[in-house]
C-alpha positions in Angstrom: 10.5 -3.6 18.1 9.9 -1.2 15.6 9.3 -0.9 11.8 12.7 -0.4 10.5 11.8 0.6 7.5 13.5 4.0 5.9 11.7 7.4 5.7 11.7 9.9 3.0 14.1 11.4 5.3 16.8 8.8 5.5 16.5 8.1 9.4 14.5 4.7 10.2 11.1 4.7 11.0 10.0 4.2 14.4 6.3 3.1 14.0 6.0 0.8 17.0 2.6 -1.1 15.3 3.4 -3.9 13.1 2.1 -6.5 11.2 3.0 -9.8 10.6 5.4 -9.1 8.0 7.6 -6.6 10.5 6.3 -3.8 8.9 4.4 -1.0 9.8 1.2 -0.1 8.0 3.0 2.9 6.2 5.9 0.7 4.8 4.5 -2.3 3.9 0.9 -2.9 5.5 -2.1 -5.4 4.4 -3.2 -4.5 0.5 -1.3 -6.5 -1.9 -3.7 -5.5 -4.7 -7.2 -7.5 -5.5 -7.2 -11.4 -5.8 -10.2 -12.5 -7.8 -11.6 -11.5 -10.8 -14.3 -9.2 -9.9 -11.7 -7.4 -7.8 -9.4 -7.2 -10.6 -12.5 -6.0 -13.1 -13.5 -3.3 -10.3 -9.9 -1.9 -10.2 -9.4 -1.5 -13.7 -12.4 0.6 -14.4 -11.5 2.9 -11.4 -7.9 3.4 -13.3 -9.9 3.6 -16.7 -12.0 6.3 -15.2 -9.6 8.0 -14.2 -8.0 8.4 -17.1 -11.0 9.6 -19.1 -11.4 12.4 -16.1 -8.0 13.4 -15.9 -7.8 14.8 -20.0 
């Protein structure tokens, strides 16, 4: 089996690894974003920080 996913090129990507979901970890891997609070409160001051850095 393989990933099945499309590539920036428009053929089908061959990644033979795959998770659970059928996806490979390029098109669909592990992170779905943090889940508790802390997690959440960590991630927006990186995003906040990089705002302030980024002028």
């Amino acid at each position: 089996m393989t990933c099945g996913a499309m590539t920036r090129n428009g053929t089908a990507c061959i990644c033979k690894r795959l998770y659970e979901n059928g996806r490979c970890k390029y098109h669909g891997g592990l992170s779905t974003g943090p889940k508790t609070d802390e997690g959440k409160r960590r991630a927006s001051l990186n995003w906040l920080t990089r705002k302030i850095f980024a002028k």
